[in-house]
C-alpha positions in Angstrom: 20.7 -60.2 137.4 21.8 -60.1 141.1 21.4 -57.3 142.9 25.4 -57.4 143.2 26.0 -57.6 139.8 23.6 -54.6 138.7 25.5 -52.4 141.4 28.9 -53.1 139.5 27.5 -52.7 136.1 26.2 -48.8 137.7 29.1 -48.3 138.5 31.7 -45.6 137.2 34.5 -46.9 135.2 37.0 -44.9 137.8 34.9 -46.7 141.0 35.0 -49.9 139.5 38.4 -49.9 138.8 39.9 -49.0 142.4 37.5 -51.7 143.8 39.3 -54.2 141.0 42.6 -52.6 142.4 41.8 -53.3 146.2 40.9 -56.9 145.7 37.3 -56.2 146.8 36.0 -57.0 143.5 37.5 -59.4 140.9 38.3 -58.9 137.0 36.1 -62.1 136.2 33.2 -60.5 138.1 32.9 -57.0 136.3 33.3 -58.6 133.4 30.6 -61.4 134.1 28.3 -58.5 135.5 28.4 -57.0 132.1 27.9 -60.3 130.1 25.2 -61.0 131.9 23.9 -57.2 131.5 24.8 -57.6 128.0 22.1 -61.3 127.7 19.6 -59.1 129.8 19.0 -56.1 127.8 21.1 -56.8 123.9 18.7 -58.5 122.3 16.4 -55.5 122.5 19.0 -52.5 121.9 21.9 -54.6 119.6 24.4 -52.7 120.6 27.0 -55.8 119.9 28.3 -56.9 116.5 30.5 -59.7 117.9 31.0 -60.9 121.6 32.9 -63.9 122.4 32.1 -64.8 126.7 34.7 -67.0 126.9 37.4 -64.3 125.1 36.4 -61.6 127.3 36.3 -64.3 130.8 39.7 -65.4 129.6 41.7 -62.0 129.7 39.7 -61.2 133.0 40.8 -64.5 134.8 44.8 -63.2 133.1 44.4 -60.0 134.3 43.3 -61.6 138.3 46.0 -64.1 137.9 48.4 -60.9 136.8 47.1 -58.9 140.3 47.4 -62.0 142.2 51.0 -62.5 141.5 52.3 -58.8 142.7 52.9 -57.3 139.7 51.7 -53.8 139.2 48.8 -53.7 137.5 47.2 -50.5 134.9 44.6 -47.3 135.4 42.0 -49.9 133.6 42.4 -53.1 135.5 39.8 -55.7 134.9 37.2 -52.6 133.7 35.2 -53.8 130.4 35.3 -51.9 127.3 33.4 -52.2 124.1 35.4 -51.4 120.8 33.6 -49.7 117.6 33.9 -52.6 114.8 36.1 -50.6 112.8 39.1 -51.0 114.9 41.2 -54.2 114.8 41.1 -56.5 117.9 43.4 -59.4 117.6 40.8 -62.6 117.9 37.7 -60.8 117.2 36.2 -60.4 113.8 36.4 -57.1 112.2 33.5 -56.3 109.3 33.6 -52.7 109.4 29.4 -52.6 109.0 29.7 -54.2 105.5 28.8 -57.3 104.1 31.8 -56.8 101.7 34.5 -57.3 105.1 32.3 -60.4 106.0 34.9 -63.3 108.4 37.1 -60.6 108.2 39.7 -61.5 111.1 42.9 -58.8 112.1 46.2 -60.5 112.5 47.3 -58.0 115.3 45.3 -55.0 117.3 45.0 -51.6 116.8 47.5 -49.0 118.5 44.7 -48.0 120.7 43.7 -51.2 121.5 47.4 -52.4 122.6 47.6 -49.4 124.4 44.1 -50.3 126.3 45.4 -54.0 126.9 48.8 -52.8 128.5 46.2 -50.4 130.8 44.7 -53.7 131.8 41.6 -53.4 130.2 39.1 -56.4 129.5 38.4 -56.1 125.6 34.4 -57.0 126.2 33.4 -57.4 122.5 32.8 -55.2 119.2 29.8 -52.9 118.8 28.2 -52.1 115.9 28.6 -49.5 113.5 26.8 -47.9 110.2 27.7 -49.6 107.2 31.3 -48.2 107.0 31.2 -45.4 109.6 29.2 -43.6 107.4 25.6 -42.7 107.4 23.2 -45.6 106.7 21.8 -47.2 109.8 22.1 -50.4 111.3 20.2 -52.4 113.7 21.1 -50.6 117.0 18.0 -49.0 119.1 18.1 -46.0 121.2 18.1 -47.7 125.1 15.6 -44.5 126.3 12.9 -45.4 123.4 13.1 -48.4 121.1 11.6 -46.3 118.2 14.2 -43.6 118.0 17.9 -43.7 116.6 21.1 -43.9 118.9 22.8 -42.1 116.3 25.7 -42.6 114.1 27.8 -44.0 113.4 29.3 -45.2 116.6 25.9 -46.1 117.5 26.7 -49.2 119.2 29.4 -48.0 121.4 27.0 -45.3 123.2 24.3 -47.4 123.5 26.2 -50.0 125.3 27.3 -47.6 127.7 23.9 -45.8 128.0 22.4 -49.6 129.0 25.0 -49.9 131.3 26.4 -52.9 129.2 29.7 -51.7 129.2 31.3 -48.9 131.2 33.3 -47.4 128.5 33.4 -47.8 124.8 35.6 -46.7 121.8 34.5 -44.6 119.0 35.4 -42.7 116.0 34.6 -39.4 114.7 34.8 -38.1 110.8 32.1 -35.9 111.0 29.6 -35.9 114.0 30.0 -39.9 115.0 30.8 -39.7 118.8 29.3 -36.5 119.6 25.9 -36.7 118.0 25.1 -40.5 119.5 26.2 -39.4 123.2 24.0 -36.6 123.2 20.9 -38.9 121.9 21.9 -42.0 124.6 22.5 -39.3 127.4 25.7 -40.3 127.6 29.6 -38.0 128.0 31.3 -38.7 125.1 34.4 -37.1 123.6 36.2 -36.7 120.7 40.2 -35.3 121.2 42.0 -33.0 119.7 42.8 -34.4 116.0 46.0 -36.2 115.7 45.8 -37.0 119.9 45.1 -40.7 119.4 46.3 -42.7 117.0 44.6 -44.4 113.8 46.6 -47.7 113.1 44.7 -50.3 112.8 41.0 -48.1 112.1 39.1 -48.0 108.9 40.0 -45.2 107.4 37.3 -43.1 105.5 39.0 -39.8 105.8 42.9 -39.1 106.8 42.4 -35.2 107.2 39.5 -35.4 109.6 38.9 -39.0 111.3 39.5 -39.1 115.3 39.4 -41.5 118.0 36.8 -41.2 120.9 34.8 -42.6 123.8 32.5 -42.8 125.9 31.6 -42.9 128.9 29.1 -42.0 132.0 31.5 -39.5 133.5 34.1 -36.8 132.6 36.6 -38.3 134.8 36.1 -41.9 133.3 36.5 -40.9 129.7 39.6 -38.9 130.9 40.8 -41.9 132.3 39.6 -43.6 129.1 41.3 -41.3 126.3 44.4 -41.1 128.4 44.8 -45.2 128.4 44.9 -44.8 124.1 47.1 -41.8 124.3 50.5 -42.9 122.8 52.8 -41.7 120.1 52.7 -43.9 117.0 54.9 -43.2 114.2 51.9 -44.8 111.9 50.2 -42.2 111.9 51.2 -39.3 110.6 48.7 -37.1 112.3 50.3 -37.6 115.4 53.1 -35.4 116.9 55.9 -36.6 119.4 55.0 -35.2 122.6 54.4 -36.2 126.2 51.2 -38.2 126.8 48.2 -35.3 128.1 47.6 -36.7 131.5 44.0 -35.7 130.6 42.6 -37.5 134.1 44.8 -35.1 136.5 43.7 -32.3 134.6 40.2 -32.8 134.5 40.1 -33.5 138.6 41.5 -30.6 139.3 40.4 -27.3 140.3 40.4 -24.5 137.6 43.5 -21.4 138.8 40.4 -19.0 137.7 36.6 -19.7 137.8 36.4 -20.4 133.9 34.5 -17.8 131.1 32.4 -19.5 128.5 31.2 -18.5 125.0 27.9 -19.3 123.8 28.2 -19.7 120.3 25.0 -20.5 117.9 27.1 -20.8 115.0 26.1 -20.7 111.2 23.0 -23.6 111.7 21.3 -22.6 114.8 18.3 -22.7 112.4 18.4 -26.0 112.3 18.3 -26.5 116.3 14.4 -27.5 117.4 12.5 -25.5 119.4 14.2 -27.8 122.8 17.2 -26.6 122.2 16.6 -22.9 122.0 14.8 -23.3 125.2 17.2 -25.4 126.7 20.3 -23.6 126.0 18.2 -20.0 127.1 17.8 -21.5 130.1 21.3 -22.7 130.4 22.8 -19.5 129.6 20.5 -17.7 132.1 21.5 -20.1 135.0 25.2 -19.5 133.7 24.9 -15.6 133.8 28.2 -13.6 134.1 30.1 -17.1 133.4 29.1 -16.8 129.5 28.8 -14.5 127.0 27.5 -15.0 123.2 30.2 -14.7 120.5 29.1 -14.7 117.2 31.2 -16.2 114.5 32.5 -14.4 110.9 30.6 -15.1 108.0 33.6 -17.0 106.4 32.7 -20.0 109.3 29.3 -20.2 107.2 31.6 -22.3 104.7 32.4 -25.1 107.0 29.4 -27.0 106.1 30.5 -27.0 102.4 34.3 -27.2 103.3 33.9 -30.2 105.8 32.0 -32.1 102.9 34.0 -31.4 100.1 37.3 -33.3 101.9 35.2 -36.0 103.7 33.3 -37.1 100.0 36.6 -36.8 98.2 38.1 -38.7 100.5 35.4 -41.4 101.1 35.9 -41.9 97.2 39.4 -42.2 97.8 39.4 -45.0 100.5 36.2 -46.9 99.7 36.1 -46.7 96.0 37.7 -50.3 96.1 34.8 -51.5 97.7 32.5 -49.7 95.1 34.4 -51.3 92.3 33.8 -54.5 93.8 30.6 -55.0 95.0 28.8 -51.9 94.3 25.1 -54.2 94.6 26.1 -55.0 98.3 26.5 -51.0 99.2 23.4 -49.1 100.6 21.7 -46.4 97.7 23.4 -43.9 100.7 26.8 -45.0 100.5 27.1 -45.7 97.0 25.3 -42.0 96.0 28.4 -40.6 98.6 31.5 -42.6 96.7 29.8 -41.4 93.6 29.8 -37.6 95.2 33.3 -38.1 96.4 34.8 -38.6 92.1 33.5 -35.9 91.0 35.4 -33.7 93.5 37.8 -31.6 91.8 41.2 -31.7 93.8 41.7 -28.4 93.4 38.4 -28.0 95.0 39.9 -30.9 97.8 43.0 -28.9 98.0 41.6 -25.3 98.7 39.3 -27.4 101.6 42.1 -28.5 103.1 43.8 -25.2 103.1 40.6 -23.2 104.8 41.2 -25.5 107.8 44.0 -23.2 108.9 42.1 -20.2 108.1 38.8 -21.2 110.3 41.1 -22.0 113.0 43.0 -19.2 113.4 39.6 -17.7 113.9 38.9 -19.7 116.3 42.2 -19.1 118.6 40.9 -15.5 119.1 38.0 -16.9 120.4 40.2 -19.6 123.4 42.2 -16.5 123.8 39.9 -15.2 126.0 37.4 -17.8 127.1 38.1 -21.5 128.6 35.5 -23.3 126.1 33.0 -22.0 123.4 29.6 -24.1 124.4 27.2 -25.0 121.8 24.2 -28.1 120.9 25.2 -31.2 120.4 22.9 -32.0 118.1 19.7 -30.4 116.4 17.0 -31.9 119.3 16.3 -35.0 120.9 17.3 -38.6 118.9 14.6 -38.7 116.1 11.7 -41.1 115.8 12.6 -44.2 113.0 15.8 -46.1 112.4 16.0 -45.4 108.9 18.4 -42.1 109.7 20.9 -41.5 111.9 20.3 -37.6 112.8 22.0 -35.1 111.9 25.7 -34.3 112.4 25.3 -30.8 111.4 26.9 -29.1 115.0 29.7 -31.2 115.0 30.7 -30.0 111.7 32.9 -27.2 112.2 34.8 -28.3 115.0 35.6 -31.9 113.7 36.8 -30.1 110.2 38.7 -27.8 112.4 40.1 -30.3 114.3 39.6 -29.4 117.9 38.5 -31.3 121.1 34.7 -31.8 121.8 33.4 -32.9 124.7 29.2 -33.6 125.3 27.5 -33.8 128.4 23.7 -35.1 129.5 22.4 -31.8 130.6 19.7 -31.0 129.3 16.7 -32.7 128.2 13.9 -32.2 125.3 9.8 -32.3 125.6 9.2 -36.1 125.0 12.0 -36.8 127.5 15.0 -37.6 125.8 18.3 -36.3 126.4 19.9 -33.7 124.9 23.4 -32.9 124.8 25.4 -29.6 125.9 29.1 -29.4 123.5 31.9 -27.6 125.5 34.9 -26.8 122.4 38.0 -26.0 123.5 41.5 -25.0 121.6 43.8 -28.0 120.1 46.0 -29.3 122.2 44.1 -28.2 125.3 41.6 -31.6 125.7 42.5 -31.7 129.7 41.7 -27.7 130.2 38.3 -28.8 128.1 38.0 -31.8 130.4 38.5 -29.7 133.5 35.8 -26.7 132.0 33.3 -29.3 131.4 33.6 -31.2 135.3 33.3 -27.3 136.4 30.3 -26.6 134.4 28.5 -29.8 135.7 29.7 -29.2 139.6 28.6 -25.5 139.0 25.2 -26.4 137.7 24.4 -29.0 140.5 25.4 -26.1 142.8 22.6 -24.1 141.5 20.3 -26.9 141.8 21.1 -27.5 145.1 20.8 -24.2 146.1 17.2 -23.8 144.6 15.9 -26.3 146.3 17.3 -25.4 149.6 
């Protein structure tokens, strides 16, 4: 790659964009930069399921004819984004990680994605996922180490943005699915508040807990990111009609009060590896007087059990056609989970659902006086082999409670992999979460700074 073309695929979503804006840079060239980034470094990592140049070039050289004429253009002019392949994209195939959904072709996009074309983004390709967003692995390699897992199960979508193939990418989350592959690829990603983005158009494996996410390389870009698929959509009935978050202003600006963090270990801190502990007893010694440890009730020890009940039941529920169809051409994994899922009682279903109020309600005490609880993002560094995906278990309680998560590269573990710090904050409040975590990351390169001066 030219030198040129490696600078603009570095780049920040945000930087790249206001260069598009200004004419200094074209659509057709970010988007080539990536391509070219993409044939330089794919056929190693596989982060892409399906990319189409000449589809991605030809809504680039739109979107420059578009700037060229006048007309006002969006937040995500010309910037290239990769889209998990269980969302819909008009022209691109959609096969959901399954041989079952093989030449499957959407009619129309997603909501999200209409949302990100009417932003001006460049729809770059699809990246892969596990075989239906759930937990068996496909072909995607972690960019730090080859041998080790990116995660799951919007594996492809951090990876692309960890090799700098793309600057931003969409995700989902049912379980641990955007927070547990940032934190393995060293990359920010975030999952909203549930119900903030809407689901047309996504495979759906569980209506009471899946979520739309992203990534990105920065706080501000997957502010900018999230904010572009924010839009009320009376198709999804997790959705409330209220004014869009403007999550970007909020997380630029300055907190009114220097913001209070919890540290909470919460029910599986067992299961953290012996990086974490040291990493996050470093991190809340450098923090000191900004964080205090909260300890959760024993009734949050449930949510493991709770958050498994309704996902299972609900798998069974929504992939049980597949099952009946071509049960031989599901993984052992996912068949053994659809199988799980039937023998859910719905009483047992119902009274799962019905905790979800309960847990919360605990956890409002806890926002009412701190800014964000902070916590792992996942048990260690991304494990050797790609015959698992990790473990999901610390995004567990806040996707079944349904409240924004947001992971950042801060720390990392003894072999030199990355390992994610998760800032939680209250529903509704993703741009005060936003905010806390840009403060947190200024704060700590303060320190820095200031020991090495």
């Amino acid at each position: 790659m030219r030198a040129r073309d490696r600078e603009l695929t570095a780049m920040s979503a945000t930087a790249l964009a206001e260069l598009i804006a200004k004419g200094t840079v074209t659509a057709v060239e970010a988007t080539k930069a990536h391509l070219d980034r993409i044939d330089e470094c794919d056929g190693e990592i596989g982060a892409w399921e399906h990319l189409d140049r000449e589809f991605a070039l030809r809504q680039a050289a739109m979107l420059d004819k578009h700037r060229a004429s006048g007309a006002a253009i969006g937040p995500l002019h010309g910037v290239p984004v990769g889209i998990k392949d269980i969302i819909d994209v008009e022209g691109l195939p959609c096969e959901h990680g399954t041989p079952l959904d093989a030449g499957r072709r959407p009619a129309k996009d997603a909501h999200l994605v209409s949302r990100l074309r009417q932003s001006g983004a460049v729809i770059l390709g699809k990246t892969v996922t596990t075989e239906l967003a759930v937990f068996a692995p496909n072909r995607t390699t972690n960019p730090h180490d080859a041998t080790r897992t990116p995660g799951g199960s919007s594996q492809g979508s951090a990876a692309a943005v960890a090799a700098h193939m793309a600057p931003l990418s969409v995700g989902t989350q049912t379980h641990g699915s955007v927070i547990r592959p940032a934190s393995y690829c060293g990359v920010v990603g975030f999952k909203p508040s549930y119900g903030l983005i809407s689901r047309a158009g996504v495979l759906t494996q569980s209506p009471t807990l899946d979520t739309i996410g992203g990534f990105s390389r920065t706080i501000e870009d997957v502010a900018l990111l999230t904010d572009a698929m924010c839009g009320f959509d009376e198709d999804d009935t997790a959705m409330r009609l209220v004014a869009a978050p403007q999550l970007r202003a909020t997380a630029t600006s300055r907190p009114p009060l220097r913001p209070v963090l919890a540290f909470v270990r919460t029910p599986v801190w067992d299961q953290a590896e012996a990086d974490v502990h040291q990493g996050f007893e470093e991190l809340v010694a450098e923090l000191g007087d900004c964080i205090e440890e909260v300890e959760l009730p024993s009734p949050f020890q449930r949510a493991v059990e709770l958050q498994r009940v309704i996902q299972m039941a609900e798998i069974a529920r929504h992939y049980g056609p597949y099952y009946d169809r071509g049960r031989e051409q599901l993984s052992p994994t996912m068949q053994g989970l659809i199988e799980e899922g039937r023998r859910v009682l719905a009483v047992d279903h119902m009274l799962a659902r019905d905790w979800i109020k309960i847990l919360y309600a605990g956890l409002e005490q806890v926002f009412e006086r701190f800014d964000a609880i902070v916590t792992p993002a996942a048990v260690g560094e991304a494990p050797v082999g790609l015959e698992s995906t990790g473990s999901p278990v610390f995004s567990t309680l806040w996707t079944y409670c349904g409240v924004p998560a947001l992971t950042i590269p801060l720390l990392s573990g003894s072999h030199g992999m990355p390992i994610g710090v998760q800032l939680v904050g209250a529903r509704g409040r993703d741009g005060r979460l936003l905010r806390t975590g840009r403060w947190l990351v200024e704060h700590l390169n303060q320190s820095a700074g200031r020991a090495v001066a």
